[in-house]
C-alpha positions in Angstrom: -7.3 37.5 -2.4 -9.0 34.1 -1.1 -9.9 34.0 2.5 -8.7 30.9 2.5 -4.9 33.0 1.2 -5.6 35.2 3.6 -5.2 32.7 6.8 -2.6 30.3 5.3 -0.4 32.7 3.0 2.5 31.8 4.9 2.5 28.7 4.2 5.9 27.4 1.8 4.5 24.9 -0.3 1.0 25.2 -2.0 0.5 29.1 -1.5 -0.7 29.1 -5.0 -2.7 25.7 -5.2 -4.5 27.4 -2.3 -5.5 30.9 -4.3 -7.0 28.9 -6.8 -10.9 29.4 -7.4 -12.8 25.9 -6.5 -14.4 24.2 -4.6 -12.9 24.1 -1.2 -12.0 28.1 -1.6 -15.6 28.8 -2.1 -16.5 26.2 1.3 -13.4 28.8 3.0 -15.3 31.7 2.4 -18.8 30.2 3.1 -17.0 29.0 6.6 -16.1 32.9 7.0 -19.8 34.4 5.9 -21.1 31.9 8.6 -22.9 30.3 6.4 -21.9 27.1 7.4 -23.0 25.6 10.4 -21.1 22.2 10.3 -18.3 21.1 8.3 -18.3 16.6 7.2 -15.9 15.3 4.7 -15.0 12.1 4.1 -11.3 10.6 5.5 -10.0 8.9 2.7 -9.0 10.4 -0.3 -9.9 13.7 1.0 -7.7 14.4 3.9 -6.0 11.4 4.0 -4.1 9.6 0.9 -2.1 6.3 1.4 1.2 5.9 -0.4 0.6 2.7 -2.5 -1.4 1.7 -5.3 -4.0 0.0 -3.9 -5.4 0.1 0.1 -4.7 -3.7 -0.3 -1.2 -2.9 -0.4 -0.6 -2.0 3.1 -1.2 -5.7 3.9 2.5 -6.2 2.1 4.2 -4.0 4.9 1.9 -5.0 7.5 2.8 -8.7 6.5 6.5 -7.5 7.4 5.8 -5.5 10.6 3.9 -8.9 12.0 7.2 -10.8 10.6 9.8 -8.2 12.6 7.8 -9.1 15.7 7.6 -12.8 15.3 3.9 -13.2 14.4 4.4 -14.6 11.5 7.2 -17.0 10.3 9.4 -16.2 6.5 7.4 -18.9 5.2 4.1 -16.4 4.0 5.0 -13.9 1.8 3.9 -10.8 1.5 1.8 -11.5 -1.4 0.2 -14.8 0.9 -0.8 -12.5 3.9 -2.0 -10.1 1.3 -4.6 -12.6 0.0 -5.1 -14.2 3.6 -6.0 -10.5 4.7 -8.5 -9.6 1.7 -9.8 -13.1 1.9 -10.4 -12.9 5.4 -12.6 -9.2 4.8 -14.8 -11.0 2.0 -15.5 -13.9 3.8 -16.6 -11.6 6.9 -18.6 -9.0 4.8 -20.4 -12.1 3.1 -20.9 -13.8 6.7 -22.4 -10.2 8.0 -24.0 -8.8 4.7 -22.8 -5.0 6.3 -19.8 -2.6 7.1 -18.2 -5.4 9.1 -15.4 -4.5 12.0 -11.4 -5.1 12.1 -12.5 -7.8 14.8 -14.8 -9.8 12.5 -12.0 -10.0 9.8 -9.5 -11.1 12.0 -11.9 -13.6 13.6 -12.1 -15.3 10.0 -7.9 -14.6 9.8 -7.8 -16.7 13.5 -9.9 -19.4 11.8 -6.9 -20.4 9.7 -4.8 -20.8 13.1 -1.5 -19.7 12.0 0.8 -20.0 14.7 2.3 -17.1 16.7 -0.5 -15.0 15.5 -1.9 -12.6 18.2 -4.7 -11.1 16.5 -4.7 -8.1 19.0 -1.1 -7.7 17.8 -1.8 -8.6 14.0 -4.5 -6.0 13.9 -1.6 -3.3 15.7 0.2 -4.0 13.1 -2.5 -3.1 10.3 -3.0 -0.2 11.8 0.9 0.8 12.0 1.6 0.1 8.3 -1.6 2.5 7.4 -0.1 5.2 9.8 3.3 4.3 7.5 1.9 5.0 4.4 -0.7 7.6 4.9 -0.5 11.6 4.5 -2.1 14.4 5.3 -4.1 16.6 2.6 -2.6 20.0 3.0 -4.3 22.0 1.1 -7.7 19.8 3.2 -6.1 20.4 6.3 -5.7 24.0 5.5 -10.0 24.2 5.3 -10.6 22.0 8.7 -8.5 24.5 10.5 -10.0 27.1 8.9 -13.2 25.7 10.2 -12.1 25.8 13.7 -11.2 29.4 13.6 -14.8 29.9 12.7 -15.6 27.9 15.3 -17.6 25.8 12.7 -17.4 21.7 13.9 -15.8 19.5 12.1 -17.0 16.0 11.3 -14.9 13.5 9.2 -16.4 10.1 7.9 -15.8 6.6 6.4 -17.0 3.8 5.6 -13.9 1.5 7.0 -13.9 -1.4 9.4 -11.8 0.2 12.1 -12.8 1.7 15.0 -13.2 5.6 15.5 -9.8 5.7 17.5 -8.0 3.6 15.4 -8.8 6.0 12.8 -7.7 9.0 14.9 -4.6 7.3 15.7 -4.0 7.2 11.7 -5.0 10.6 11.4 -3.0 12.2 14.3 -0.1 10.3 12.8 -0.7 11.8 9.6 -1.1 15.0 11.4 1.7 14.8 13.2 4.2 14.2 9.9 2.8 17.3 8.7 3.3 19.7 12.2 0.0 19.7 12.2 -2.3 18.8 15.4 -5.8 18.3 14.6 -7.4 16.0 16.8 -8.8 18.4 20.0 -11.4 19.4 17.5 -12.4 16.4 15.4 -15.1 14.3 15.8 -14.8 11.0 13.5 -17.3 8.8 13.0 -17.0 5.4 10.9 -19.7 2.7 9.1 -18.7 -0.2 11.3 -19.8 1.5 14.7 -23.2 2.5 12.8 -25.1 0.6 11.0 -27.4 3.2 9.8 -24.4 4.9 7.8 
């Protein structure tokens, strides 16, 4: 049996996926030989999955969180704020030539001067409709914790605009769907807050 079986057998759903000769069983029982010193995976599409087609789309429900609130008024659509948002990060990432932050995107969103946007607010609300859509990797999760038993750290990466906290925030709410508390022992680091990434 797997060491990585052997910790998480009980678990109801994914027993089996977890057994399974691969890749992250053979980082599990590197973890437990000590052979591994630190542990870095990336954030997205590793341990965290969104729940739409495209990472554009969760400017359609943020587009509807900022219309709840009274940020925006019924006249954008979804579909407008979508293309205002993505707009907004190509003009910035042209204007910086790097990993660009959440701020400088909404700077070029505050150049359109829509009224009753807040960008403080606006960029709340992107990061609530990610925590909406996003899950936790179980079978993932399963080998970070894993790592912590070993007392091996755990670093997570990405290359995304949003501050380190606002990442934990969508990764503790991710967590927390899933009964699972991770954050006392992660260290996150994104591409906007170094540019040597």
């Amino acid at each position: 049996m797997s060491t990585l079986l052997d910790i998480h057998a009980s678990l109801e759903e994914g027993a089996e996926f977890l057994c399974r000769e691969g890749v992250l069983g053979a980082v599990a029982e590197r973890i437990s030989a000590g052979d591994v010193d630190v542990l870095s995976l990336d954030v997205w599409d590793t341990l965290l999955f969104r729940q739409v087609s495209a990472p554009r789309d969760v400017f359609l429900l943020q587009r509807d969180l900022l219309f709840e609130h009274g940020l925006i008024d019924a006249s954008t659509t979804a579909y407008e704020w979508q293309f205002l948002r993505v707009g907004a990060e190509k003009r910035a990432r042209e204007k910086h030539r790097r990993e660009v932050t959440i701020d400088e995107i909404y700077a070029e969103i505050a150049r359109l001067q829509l009224p009753n946007l807040v960008l403080a607010d606006a960029i709340d609300a992107e990061v609530a409709a990610e925590c909406k859509v996003t899950l936790l990797d179980p079978v993932v999760s399963t080998l970070l914790m894993h790592a912590a038993a070993n007392d091996v750290p755990v670093i997570l990466v990405s290359d995304f605009y949003m501050s380190a906290p606002a990442l934990r925030k969508i990764i503790d709410h991710a967590a927390a769907r899933s009964g699972i508390e991770l954050l006392p022992w992660l260290n996150v680091f994104v591409s906007c807050e170094h540019e040597s990434f």
